[in-house]
N, C-alpha and C positions, 0 to 999 in steps of 0.2 A: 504494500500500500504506500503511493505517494505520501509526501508531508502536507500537511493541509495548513494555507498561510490565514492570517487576519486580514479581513476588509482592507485592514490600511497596511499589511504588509511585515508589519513589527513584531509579528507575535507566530508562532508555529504551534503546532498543536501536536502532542507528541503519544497520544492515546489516552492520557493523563491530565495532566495540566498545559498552558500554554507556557511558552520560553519564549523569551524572549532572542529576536534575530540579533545576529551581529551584523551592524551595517556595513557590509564591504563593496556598496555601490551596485550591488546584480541584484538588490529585492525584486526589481521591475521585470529582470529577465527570466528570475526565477519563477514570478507570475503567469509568464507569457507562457512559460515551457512545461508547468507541472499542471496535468491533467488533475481534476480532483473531482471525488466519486462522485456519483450518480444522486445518492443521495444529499449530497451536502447543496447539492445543486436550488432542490425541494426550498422553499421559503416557506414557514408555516406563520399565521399572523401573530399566534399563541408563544412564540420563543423570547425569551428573554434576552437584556442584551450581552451578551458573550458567552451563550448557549449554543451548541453545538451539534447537529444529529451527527450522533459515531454511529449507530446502526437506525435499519431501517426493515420490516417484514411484514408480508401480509396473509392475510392466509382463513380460515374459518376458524370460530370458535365453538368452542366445547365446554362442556364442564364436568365435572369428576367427582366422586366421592368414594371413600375408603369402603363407604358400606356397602359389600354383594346384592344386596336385596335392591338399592337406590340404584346401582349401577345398572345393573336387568333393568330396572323400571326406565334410564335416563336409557339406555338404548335403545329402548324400542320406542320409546318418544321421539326423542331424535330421528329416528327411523322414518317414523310416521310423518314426524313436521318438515323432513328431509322429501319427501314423495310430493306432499304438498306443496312443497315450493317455497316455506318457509327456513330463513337459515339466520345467521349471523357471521357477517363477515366484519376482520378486522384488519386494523393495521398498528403494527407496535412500534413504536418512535421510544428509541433512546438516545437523551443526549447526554453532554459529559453532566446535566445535575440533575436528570428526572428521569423517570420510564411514563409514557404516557400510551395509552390504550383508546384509539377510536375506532370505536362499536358502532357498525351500520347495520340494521335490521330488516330485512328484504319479507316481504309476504308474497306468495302468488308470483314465484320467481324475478320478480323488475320490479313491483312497487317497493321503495322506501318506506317502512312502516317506522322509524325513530332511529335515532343517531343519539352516543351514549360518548362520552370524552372522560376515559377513566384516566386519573391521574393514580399509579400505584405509589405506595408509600412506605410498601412493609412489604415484605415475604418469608415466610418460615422455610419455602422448600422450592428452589429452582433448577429445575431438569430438562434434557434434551433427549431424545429420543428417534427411534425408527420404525415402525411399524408398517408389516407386509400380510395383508389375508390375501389370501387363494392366488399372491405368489405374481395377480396385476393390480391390486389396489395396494400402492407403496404410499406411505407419510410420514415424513419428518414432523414432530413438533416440538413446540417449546413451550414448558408448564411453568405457569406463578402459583402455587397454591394450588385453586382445584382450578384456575383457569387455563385451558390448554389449546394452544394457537397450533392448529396443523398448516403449517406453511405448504406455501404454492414450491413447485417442483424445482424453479431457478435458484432456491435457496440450497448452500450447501450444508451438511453438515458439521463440518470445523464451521461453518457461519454460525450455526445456533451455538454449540461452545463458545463462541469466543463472545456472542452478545451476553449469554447466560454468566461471564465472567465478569462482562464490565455491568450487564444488572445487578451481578452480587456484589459488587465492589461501591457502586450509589446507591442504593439499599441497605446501608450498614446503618 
């Protein structure tokens, strides 16, 4: 991954915190020549000023519970509102000081039924995973608690670790 520079050029952003540049007269050209991601590209109106998206993922949501009995029952719900056309899709935005969660709500496959802007604050348990039935339905996701984001296919899996590293590290 390229170095991603500041608006005005002074400041590098190192995964971590920003450092400051040493001015040795190439900031301009170092501009011109360092591609930077795809993501950082995104302008959200909600960012703060010297907030950062380090990742970026979308994917449908889920939800989970430990309990065998809730589980059965949340599968074949989801099942059922999955036929119908009902889903929830998300997108996870993490920058260097939040994780934020927006929740789009589809009924009747294309209507918009509500849009939800979770801002996470806390997590007890953050995991990455693989899951394959019958060997062609394959999904990567990535779980906050019982929420669990099955990402879209262009995501890799070192991508989900390495978000799930810098989630656990802004979540402390």
């Amino acid at each position: 991954m390229t170095p991603q520079l500041s608006e005005d050029g002074k400041f590098q952003w190192n995964g971590n915190e920003w450092i400051p540049v040493e001015s040795s007269g190439t900031v301009e050209e170092t501009l011109v020549a360092t591609p930077t991601p795809a993501s950082s590209n995104v302008v959200y109106p909600w960012l703060e000023a010297g907030e950062v998206v380090t990742d970026e993922f979308s994917g449908l949501l889920q939800h989970t519970n430990s309990n065998p009995i809730l589980r059965v029952i949340n599968s074949v719900a989801s099942m059922i509102l999955s036929v119908l056309g009902f889903k929830q899709k998300v997108k996870l935005v993490v920058t260097n000081r939040r994780v934020i969660m927006d929740v789009r709500n589809y009924s009747l496959y294309f209507f918009e039924s509500g849009t939800d802007m979770v801002n996470v604050i806390r997590a007890d348990s953050i995991t990455t995973g693989f899951n394959s039935t019958l060997l062609i339905f394959k999904k990567r996701y990535l779980s906050i608690d019982n929420m669990v984001i099955g990402t879209d296919r262009k995501f890799s899996q070192s991508d989900l670790e390495q978000a799930a590293r810098s989630i656990g590290t802004i979540l402390k």
